[in-house]
PDBQT receptor file of N, H, CA, C and O in Angstrom, charges set to zero:
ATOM      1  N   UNK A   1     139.718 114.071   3.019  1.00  0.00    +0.000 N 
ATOM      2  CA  UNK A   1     140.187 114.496   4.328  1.00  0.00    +0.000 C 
ATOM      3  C   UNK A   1     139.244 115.550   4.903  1.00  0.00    +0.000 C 
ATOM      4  O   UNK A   1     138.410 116.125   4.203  1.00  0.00    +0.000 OA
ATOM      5  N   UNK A   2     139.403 115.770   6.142  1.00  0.00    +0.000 N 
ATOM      6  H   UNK A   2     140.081 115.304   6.711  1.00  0.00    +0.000 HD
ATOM      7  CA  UNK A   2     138.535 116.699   6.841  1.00  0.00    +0.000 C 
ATOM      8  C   UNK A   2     138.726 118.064   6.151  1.00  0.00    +0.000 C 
ATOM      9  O   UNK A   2     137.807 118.880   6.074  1.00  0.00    +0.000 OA
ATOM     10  N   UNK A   3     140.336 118.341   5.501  1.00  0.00    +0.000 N 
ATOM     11  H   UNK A   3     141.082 117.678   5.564  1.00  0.00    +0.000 HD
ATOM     12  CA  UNK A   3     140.524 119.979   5.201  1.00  0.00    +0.000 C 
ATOM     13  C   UNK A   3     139.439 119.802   4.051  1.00  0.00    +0.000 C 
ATOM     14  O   UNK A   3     138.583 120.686   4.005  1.00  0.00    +0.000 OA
ATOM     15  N   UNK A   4     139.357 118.701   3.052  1.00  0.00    +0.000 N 
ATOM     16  H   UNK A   4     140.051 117.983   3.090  1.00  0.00    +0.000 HD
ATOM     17  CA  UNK A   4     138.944 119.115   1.561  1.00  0.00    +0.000 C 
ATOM     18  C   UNK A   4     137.412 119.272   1.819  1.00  0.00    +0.000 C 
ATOM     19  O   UNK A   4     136.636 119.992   1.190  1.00  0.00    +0.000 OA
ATOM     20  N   UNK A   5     137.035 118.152   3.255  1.00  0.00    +0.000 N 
ATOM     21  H   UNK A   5     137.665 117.567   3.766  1.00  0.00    +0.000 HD
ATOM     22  CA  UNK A   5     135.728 118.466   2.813  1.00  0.00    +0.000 C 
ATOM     23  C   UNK A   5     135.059 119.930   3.843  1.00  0.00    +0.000 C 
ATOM     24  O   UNK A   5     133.996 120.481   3.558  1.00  0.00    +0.000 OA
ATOM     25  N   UNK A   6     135.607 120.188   4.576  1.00  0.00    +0.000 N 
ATOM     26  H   UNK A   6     136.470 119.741   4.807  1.00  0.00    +0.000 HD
ATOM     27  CA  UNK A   6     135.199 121.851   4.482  1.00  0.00    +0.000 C 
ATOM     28  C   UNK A   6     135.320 122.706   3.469  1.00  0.00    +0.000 C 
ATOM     29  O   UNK A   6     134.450 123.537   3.213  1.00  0.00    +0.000 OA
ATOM     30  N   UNK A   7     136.476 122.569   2.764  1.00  0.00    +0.000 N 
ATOM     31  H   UNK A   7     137.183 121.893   2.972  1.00  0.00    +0.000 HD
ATOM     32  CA  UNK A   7     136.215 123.280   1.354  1.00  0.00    +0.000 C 
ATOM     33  C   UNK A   7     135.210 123.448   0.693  1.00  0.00    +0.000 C 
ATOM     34  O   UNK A   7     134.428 124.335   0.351  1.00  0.00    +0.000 OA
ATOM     35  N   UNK A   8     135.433 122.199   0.565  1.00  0.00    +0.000 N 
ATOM     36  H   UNK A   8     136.069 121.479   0.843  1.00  0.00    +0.000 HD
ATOM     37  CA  UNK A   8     133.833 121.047  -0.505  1.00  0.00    +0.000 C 
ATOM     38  C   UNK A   8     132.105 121.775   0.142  1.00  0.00    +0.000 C 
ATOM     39  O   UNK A   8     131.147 121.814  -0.630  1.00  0.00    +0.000 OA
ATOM     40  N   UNK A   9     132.008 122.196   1.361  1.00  0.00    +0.000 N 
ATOM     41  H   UNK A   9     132.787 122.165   1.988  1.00  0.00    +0.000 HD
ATOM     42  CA  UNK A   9     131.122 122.387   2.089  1.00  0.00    +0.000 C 
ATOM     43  C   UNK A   9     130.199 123.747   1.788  1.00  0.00    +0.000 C 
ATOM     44  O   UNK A   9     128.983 123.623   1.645  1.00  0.00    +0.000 OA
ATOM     45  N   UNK A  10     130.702 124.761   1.720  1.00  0.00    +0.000 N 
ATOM     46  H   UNK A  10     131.690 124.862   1.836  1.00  0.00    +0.000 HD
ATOM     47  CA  UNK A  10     130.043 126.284   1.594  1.00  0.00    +0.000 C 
ATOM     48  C   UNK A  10     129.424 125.847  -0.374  1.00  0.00    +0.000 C 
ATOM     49  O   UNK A  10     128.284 126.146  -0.732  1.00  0.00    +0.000 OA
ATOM     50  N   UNK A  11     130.245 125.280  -1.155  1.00  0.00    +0.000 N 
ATOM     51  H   UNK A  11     131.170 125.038  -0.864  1.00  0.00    +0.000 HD
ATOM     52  CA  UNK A  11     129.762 125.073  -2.533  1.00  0.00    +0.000 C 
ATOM     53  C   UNK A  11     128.045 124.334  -2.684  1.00  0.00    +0.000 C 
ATOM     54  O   UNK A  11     127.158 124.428  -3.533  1.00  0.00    +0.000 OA
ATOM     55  N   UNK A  12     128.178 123.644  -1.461  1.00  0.00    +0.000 N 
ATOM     56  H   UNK A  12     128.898 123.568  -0.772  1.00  0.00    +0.000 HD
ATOM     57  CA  UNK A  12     126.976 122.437  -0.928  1.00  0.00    +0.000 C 
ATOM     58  C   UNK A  12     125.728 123.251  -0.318  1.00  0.00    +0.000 C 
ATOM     59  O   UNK A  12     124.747 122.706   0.188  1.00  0.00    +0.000 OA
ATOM     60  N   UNK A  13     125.973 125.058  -0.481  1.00  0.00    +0.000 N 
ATOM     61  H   UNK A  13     126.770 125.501  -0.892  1.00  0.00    +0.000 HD
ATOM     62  CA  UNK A  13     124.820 125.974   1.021  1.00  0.00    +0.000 C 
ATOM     63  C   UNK A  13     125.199 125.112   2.288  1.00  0.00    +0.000 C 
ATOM     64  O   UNK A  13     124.256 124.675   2.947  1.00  0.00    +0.000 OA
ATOM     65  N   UNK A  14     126.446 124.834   2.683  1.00  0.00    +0.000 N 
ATOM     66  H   UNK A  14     127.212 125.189   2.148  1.00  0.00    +0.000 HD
ATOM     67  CA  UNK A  14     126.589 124.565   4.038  1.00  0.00    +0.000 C 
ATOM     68  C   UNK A  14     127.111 125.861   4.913  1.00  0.00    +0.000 C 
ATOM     69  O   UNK A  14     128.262 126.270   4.759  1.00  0.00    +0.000 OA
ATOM     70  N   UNK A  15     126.263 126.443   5.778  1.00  0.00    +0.000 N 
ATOM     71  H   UNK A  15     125.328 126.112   5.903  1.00  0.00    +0.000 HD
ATOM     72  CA  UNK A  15     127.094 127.903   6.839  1.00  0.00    +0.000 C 
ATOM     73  C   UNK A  15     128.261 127.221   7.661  1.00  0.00    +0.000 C 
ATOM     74  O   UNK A  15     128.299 126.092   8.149  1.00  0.00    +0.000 OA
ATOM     75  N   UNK A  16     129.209 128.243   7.670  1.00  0.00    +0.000 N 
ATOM     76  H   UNK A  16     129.178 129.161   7.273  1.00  0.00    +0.000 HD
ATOM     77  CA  UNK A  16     130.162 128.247   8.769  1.00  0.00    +0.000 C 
ATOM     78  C   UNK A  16     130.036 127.918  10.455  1.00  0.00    +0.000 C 
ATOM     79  O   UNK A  16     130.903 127.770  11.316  1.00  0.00    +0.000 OA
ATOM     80  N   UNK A  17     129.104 127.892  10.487  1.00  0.00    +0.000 N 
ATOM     81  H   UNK A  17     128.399 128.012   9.788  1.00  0.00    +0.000 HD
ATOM     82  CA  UNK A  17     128.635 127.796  12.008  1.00  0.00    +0.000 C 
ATOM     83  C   UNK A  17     128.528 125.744  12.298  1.00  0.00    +0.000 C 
ATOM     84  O   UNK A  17     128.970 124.956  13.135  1.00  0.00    +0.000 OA
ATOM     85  N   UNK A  18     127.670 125.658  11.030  1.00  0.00    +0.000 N 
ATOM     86  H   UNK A  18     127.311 126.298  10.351  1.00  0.00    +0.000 HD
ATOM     87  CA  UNK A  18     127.696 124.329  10.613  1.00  0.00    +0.000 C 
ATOM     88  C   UNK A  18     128.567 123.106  10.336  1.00  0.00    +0.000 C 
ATOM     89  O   UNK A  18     128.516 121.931  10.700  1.00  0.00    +0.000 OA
ATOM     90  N   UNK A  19     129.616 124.019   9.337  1.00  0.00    +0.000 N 
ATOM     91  H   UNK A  19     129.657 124.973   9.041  1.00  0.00    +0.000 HD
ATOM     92  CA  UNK A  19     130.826 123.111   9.449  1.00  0.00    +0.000 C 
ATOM     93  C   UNK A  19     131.338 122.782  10.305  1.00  0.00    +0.000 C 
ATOM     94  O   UNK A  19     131.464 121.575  10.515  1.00  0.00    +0.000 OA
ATOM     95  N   UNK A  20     132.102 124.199  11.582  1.00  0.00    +0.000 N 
ATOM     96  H   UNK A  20     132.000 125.179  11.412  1.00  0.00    +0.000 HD
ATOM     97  CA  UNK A  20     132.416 124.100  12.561  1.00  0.00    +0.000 C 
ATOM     98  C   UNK A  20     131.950 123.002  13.651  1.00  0.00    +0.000 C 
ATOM     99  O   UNK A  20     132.724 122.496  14.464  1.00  0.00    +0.000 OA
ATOM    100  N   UNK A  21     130.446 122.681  13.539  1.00  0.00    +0.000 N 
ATOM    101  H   UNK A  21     129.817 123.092  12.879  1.00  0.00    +0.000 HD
ATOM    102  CA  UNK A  21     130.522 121.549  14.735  1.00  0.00    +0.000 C 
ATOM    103  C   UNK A  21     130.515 119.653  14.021  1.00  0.00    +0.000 C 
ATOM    104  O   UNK A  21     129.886 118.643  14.335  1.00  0.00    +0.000 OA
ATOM    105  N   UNK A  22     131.590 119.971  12.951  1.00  0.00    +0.000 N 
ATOM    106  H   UNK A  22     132.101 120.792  12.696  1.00  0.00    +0.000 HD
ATOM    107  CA  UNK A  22     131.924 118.924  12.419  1.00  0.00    +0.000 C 
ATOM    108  C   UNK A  22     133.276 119.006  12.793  1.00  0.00    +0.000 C 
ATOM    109  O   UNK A  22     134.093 119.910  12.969  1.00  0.00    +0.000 OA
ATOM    110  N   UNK A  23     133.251 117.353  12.884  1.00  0.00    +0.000 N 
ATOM    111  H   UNK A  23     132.587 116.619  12.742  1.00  0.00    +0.000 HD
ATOM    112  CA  UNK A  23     134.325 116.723  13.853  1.00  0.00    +0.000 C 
ATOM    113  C   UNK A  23     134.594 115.808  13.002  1.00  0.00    +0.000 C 
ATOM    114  O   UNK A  23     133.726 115.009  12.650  1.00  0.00    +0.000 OA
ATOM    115  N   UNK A  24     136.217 115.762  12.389  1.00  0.00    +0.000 N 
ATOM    116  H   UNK A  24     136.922 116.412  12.674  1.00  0.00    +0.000 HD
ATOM    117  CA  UNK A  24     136.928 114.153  11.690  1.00  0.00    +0.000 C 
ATOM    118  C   UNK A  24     138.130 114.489  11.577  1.00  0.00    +0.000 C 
ATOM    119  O   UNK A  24     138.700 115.498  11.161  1.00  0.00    +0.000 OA
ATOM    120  N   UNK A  25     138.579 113.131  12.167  1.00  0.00    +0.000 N 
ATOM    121  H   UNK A  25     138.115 112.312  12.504  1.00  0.00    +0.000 HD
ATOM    122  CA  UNK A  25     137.968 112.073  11.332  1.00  0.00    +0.000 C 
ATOM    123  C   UNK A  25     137.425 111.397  12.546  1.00  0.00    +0.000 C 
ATOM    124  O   UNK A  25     138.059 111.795  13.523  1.00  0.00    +0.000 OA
ATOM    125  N   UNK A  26     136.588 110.610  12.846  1.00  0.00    +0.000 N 
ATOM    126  H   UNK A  26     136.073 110.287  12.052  1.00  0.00    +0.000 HD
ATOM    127  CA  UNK A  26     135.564 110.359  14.117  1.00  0.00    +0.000 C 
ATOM    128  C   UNK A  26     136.293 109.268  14.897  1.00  0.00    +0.000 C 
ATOM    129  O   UNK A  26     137.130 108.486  14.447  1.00  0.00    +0.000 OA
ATOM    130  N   UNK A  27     135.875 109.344  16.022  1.00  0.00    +0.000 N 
ATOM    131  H   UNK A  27     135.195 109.979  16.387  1.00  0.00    +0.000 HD
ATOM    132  CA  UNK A  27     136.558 108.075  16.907  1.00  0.00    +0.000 C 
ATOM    133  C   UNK A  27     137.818 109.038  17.299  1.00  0.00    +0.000 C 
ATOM    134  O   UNK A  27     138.387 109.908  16.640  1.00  0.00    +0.000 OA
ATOM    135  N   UNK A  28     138.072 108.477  18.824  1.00  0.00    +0.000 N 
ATOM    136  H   UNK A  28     137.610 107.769  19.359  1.00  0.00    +0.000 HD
ATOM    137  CA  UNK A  28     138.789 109.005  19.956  1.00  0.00    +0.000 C 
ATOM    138  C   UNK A  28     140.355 108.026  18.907  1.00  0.00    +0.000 C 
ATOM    139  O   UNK A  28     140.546 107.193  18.020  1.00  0.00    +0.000 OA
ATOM    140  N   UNK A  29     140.869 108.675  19.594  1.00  0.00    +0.000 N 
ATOM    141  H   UNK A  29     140.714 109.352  20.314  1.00  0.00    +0.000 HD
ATOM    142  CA  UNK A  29     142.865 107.916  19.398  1.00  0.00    +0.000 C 
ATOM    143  C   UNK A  29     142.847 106.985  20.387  1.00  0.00    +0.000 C 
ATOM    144  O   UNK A  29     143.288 107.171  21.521  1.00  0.00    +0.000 OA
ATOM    145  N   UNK A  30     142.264 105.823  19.919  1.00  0.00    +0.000 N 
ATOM    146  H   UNK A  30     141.906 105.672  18.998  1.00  0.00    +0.000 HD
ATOM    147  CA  UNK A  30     143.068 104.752  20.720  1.00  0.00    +0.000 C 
ATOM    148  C   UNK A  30     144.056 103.735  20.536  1.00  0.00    +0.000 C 
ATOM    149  O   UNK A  30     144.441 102.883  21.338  1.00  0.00    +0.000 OA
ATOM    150  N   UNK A  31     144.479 104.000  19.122  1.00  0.00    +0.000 N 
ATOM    151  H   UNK A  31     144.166 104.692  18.471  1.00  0.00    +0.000 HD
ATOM    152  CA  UNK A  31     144.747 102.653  17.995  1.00  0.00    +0.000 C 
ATOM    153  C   UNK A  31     143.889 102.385  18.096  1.00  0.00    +0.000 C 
ATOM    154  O   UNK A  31     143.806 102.367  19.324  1.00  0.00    +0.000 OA
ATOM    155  N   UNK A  32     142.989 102.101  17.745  1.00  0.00    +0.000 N 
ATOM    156  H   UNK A  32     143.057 102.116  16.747  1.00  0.00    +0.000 HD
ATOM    157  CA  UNK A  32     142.359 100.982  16.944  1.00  0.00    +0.000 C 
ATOM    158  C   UNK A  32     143.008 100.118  15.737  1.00  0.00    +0.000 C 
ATOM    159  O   UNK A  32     143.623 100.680  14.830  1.00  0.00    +0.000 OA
ATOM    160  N   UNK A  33     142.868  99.003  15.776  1.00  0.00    +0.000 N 
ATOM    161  H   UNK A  33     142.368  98.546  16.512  1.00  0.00    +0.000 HD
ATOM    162  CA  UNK A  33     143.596  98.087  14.452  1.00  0.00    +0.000 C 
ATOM    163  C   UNK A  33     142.190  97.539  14.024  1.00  0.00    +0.000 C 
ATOM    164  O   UNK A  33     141.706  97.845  12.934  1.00  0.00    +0.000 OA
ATOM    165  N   UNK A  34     141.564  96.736  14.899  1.00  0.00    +0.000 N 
ATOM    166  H   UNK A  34     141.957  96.487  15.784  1.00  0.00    +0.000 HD
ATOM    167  CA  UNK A  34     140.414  96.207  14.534  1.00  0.00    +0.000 C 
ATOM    168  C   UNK A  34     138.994  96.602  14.139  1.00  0.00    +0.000 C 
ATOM    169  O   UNK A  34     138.382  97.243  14.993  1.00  0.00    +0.000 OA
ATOM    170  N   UNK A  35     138.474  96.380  13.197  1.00  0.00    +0.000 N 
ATOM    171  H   UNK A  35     138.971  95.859  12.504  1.00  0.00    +0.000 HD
ATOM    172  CA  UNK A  35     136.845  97.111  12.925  1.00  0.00    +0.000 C 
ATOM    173  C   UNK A  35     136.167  97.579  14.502  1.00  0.00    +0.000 C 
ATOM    174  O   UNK A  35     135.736  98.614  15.010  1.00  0.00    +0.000 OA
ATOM    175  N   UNK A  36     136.352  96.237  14.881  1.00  0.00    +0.000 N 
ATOM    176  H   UNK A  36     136.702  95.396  14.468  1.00  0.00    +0.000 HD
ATOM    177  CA  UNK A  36     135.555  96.558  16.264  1.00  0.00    +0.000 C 
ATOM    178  C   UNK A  36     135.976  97.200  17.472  1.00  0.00    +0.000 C 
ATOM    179  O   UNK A  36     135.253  97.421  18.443  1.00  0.00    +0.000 OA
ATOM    180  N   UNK A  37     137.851  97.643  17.294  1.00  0.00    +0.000 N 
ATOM    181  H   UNK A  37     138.439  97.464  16.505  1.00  0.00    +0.000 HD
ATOM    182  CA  UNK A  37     137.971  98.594  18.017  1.00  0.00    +0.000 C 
ATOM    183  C   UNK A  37     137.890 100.304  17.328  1.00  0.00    +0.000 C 
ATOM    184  O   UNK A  37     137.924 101.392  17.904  1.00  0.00    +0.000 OA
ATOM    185  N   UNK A  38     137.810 100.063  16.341  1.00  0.00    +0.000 N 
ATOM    186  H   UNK A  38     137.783  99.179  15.873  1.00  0.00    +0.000 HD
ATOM    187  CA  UNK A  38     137.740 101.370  15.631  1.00  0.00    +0.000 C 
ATOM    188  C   UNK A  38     135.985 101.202  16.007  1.00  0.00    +0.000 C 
ATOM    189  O   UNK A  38     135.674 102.391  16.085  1.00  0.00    +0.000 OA
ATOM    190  N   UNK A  39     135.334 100.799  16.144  1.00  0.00    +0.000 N 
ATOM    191  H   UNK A  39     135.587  99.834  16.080  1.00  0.00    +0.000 HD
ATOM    192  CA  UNK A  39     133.541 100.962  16.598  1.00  0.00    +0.000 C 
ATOM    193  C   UNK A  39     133.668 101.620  18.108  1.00  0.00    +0.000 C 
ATOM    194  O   UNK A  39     132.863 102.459  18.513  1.00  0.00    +0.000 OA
ATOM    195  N   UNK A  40     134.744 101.149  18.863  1.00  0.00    +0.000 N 
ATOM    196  H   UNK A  40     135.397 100.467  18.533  1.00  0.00    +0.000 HD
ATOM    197  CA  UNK A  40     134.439 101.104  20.129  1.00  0.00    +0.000 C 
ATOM    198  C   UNK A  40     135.051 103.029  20.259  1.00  0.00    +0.000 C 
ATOM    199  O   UNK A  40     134.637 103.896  21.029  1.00  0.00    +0.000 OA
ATOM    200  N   UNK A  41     135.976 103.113  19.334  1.00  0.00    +0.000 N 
ATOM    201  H   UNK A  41     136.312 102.409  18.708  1.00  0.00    +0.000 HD
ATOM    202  CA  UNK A  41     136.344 104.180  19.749  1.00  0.00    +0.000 C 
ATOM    203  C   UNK A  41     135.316 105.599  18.948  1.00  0.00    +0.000 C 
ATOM    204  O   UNK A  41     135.223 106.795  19.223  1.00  0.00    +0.000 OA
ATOM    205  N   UNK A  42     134.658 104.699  17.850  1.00  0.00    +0.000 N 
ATOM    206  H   UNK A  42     134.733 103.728  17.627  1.00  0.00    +0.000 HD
ATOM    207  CA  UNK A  42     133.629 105.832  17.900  1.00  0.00    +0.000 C 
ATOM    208  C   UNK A  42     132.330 105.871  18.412  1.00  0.00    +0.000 C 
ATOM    209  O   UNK A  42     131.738 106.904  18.099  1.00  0.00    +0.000 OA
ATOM    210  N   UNK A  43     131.725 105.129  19.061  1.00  0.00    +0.000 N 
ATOM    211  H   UNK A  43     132.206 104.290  19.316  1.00  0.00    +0.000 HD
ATOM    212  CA  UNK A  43     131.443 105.202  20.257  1.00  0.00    +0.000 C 
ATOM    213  C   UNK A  43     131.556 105.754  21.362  1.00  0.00    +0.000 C 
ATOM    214  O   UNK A  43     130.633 106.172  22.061  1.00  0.00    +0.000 OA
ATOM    215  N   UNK A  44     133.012 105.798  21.648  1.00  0.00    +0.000 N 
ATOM    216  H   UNK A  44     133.761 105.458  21.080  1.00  0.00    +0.000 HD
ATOM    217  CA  UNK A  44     133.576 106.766  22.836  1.00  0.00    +0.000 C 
ATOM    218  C   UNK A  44     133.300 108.066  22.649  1.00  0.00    +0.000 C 
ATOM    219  O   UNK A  44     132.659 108.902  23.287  1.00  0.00    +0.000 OA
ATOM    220  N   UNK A  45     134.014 108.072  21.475  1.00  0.00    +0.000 N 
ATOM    221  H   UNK A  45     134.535 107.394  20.956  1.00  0.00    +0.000 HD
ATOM    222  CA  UNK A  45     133.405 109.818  21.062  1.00  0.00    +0.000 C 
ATOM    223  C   UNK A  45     132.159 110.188  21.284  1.00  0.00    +0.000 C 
ATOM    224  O   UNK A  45     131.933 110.941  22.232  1.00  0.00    +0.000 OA
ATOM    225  N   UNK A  46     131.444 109.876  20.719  1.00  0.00    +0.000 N 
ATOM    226  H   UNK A  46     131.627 109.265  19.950  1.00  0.00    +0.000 HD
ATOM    227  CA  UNK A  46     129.707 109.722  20.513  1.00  0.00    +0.000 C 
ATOM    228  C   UNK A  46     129.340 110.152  21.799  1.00  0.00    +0.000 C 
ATOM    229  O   UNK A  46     128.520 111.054  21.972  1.00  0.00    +0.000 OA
ATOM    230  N   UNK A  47     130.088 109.356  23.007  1.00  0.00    +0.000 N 
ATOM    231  H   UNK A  47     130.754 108.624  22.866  1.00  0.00    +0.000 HD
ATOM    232  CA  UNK A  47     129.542 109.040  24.147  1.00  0.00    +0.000 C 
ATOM    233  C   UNK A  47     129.979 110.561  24.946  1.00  0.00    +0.000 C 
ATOM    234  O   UNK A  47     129.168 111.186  25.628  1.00  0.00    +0.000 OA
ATOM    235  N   UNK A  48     131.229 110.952  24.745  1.00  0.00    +0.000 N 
ATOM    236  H   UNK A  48     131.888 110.445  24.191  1.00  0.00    +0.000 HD
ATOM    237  CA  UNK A  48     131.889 111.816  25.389  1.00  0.00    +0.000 C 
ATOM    238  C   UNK A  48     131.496 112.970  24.852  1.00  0.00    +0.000 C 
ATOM    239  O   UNK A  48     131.719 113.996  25.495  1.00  0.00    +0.000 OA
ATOM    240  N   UNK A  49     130.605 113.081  23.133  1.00  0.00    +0.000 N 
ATOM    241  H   UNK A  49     130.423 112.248  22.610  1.00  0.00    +0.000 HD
ATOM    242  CA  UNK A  49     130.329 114.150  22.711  1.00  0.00    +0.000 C 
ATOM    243  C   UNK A  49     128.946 114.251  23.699  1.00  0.00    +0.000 C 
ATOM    244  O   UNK A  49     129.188 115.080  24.577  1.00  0.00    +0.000 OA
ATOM    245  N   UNK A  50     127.657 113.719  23.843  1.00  0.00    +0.000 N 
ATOM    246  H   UNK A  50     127.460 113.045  23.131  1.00  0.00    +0.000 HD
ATOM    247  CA  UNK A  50     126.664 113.905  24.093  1.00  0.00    +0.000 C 
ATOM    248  C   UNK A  50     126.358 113.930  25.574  1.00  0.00    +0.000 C 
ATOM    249  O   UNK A  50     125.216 114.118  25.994  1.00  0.00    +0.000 OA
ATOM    250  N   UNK A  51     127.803 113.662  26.646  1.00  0.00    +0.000 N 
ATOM    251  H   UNK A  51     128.730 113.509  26.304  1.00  0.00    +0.000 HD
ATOM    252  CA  UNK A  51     127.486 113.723  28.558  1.00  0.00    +0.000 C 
ATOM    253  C   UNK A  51     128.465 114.981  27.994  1.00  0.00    +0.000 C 
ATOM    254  O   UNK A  51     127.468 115.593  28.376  1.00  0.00    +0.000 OA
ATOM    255  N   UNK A  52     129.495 116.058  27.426  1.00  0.00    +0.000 N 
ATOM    256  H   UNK A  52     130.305 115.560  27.116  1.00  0.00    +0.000 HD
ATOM    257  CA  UNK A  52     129.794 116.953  27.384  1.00  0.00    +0.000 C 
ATOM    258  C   UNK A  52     128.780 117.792  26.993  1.00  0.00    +0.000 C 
ATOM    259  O   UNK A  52     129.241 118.933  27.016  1.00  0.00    +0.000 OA
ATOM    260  N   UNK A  53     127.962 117.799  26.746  1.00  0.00    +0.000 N 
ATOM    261  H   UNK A  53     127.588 116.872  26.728  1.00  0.00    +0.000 HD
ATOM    262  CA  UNK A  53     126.693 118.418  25.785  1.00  0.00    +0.000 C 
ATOM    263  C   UNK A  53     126.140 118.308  27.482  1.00  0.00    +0.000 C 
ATOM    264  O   UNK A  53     126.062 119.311  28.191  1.00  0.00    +0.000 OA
ATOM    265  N   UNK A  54     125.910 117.412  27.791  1.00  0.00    +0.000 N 
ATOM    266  H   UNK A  54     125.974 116.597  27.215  1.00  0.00    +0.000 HD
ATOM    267  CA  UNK A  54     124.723 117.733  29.262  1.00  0.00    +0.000 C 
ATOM    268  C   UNK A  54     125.637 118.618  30.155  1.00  0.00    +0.000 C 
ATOM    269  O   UNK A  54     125.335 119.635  30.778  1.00  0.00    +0.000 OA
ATOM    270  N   UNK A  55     126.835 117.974  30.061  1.00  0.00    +0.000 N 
ATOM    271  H   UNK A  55     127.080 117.147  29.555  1.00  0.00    +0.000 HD
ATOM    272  CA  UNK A  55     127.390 119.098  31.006  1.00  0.00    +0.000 C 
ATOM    273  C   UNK A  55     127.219 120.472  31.470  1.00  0.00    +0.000 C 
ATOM    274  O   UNK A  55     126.862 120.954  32.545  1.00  0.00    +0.000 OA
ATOM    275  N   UNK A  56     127.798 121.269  29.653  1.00  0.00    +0.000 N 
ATOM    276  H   UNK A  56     128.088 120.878  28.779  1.00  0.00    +0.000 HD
ATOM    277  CA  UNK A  56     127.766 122.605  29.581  1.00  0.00    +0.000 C 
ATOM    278  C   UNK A  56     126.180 123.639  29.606  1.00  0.00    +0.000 C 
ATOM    279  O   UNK A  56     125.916 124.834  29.746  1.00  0.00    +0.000 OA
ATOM    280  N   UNK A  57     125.355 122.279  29.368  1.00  0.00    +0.000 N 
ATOM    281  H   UNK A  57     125.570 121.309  29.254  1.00  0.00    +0.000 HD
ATOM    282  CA  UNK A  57     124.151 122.540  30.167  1.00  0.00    +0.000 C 
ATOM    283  C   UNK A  57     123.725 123.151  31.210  1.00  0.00    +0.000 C 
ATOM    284  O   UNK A  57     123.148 124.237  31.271  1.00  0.00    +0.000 OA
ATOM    285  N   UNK A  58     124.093 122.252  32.252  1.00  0.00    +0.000 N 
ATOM    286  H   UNK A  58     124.562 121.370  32.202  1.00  0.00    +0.000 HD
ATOM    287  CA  UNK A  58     124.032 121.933  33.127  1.00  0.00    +0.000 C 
ATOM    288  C   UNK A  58     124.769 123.284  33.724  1.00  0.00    +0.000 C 
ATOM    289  O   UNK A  58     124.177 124.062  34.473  1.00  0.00    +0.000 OA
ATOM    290  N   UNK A  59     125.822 123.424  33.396  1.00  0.00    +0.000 N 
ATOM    291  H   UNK A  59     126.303 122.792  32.788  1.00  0.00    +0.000 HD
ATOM    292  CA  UNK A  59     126.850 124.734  33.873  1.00  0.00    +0.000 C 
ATOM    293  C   UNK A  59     126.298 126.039  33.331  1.00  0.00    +0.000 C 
ATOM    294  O   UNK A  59     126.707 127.078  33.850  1.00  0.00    +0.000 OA
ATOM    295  N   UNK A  60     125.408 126.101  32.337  1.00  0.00    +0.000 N 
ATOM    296  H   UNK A  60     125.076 125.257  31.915  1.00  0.00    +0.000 HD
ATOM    297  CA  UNK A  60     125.000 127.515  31.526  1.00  0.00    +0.000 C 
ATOM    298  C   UNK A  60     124.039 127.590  32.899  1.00  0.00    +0.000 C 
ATOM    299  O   UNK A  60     124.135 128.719  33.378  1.00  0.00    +0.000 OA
ATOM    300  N   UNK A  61     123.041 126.633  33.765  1.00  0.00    +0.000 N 
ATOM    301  H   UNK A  61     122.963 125.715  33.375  1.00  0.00    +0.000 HD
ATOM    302  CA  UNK A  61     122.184 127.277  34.540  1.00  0.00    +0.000 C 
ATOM    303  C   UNK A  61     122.092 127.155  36.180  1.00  0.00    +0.000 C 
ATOM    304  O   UNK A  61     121.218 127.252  37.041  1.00  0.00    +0.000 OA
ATOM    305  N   UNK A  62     123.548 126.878  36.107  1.00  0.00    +0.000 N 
ATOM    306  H   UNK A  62     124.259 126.800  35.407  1.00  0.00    +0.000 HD
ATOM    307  CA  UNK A  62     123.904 127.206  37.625  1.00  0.00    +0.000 C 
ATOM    308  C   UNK A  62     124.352 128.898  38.138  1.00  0.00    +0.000 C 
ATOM    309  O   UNK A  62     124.624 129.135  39.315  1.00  0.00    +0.000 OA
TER     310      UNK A  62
């Protein structure tokens, strides 16, 4: 699970800063039942992680 493996993480030289921009279990809540909707929804994520990323960009230099 996501709790054990932050645990699991600092034993590994992983920093706190690091863990933190770990995200699970991956894929948006859509149900998914199927492989290929469980793809689609991590995907979504993926997608929504990296135009949120341009965003706050975008907003740090206005």
């Amino acid at each position: 699970t996501d709790a054990k493996r932050v645990e699991r993480l600092p034993a590994l030289g992983a920093f706190a800063d690091q863990i933190a921009r770990i995200h699970g279990p991956i894929g948006l809540d859509i149900g998914a039942a199927s492989p290929a909707e469980i793809a689609v929804a991590i995907l979504a994520q993926t997608i929504h992680a990296f135009r949120s990323r341009g965003l706050e960009a975008k907003g740090a230099a206005a």
